[in-house]
C-alpha positions in Angstrom: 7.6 -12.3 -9.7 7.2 -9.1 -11.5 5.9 -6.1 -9.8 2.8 -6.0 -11.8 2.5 -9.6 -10.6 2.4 -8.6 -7.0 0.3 -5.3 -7.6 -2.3 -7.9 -9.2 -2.5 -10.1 -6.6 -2.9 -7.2 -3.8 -5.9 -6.2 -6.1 -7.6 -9.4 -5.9 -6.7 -9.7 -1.7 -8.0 -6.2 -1.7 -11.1 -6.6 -3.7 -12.4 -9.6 -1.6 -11.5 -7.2 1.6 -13.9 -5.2 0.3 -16.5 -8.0 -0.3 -16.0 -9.2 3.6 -16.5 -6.0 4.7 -19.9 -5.7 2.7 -20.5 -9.0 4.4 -19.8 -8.2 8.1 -16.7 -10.5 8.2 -14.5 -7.5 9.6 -11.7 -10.2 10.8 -11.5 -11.5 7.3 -11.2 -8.5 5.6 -8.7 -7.1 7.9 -6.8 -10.5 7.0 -7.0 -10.2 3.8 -6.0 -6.3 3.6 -2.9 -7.5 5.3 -2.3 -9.7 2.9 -2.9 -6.9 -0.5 -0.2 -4.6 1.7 2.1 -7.6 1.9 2.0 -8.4 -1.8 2.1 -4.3 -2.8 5.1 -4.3 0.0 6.8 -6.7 -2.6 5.7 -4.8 -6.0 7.9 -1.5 -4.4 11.4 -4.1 -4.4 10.7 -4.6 -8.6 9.7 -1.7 -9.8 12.3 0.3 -11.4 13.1 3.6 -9.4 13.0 5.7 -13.0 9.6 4.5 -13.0 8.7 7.5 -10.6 5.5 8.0 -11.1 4.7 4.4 -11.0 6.1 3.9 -7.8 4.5 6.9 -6.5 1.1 4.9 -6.7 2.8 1.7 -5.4 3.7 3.5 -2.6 0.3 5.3 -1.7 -1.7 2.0 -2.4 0.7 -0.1 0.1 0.7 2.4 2.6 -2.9 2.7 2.4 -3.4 -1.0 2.1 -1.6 -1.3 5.5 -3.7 1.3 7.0 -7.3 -0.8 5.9 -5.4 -3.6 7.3 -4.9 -1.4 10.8 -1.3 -2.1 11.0 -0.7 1.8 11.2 3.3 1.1 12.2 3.9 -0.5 9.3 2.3 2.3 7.5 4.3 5.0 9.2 7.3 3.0 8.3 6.6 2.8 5.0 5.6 6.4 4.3 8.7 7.7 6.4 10.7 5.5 4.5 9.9 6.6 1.2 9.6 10.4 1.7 13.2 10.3 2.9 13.9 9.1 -1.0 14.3 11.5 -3.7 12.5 9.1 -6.3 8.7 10.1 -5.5 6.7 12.4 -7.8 5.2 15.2 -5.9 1.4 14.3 -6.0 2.6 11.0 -4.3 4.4 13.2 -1.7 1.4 15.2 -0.3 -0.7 12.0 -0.6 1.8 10.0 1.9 2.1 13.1 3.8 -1.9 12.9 4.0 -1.3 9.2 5.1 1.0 9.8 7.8 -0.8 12.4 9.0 -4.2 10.2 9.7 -2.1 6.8 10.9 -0.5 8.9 13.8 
């Protein structure tokens, strides 16, 4: 799959997050954040690196897909990992830095 393939799919998990949460269904939506952070997760591995600023969003939105989702390692791990790459633009950089500062 492409990456925009995964990044749409993540949408859709996301979007219906949002709907359980407007509906009280708190397990449910925590599922299915999990699951938009798993499928943004797998966008980041297709997207072409010169793509920076692309990536950049990627990046923010699975990071704070995983945070919704209250997996806050996995969004540590994923914002460490990145920063330590030169291929972010710099808005994306203070953004994650943002992140990681609320998930620890």
């Amino acid at each position: 799959m492409s990456w925009n393939e995964h990044h749409s799919i993540s949408e859709d998990y996301a979007i219906r997050a949002e709907l359980a949460i407007k509906n009280s269904d708190y397990k449910t939506a925590i599922e299915l954040f999990r699951n938009a952070a798993e499928q943004e997760t797998l966008a980041l591995s297709e997207i072409d690196p010169a793509k920076n600023k692309t990536l950049g969003i990627i990046v923010l939105s699975a990071a704070s897909l995983w945070f919704k989702a209250g997996d806050f390692r996995q969004a540590e791990r994923l914002v460490c990992h990145w920063l330590e790459t030169d291929l972010l633009p710099p808005f994306s950089i203070d953004q994650l830095q943002t992140v990681l500062q609320s998930v620890r």
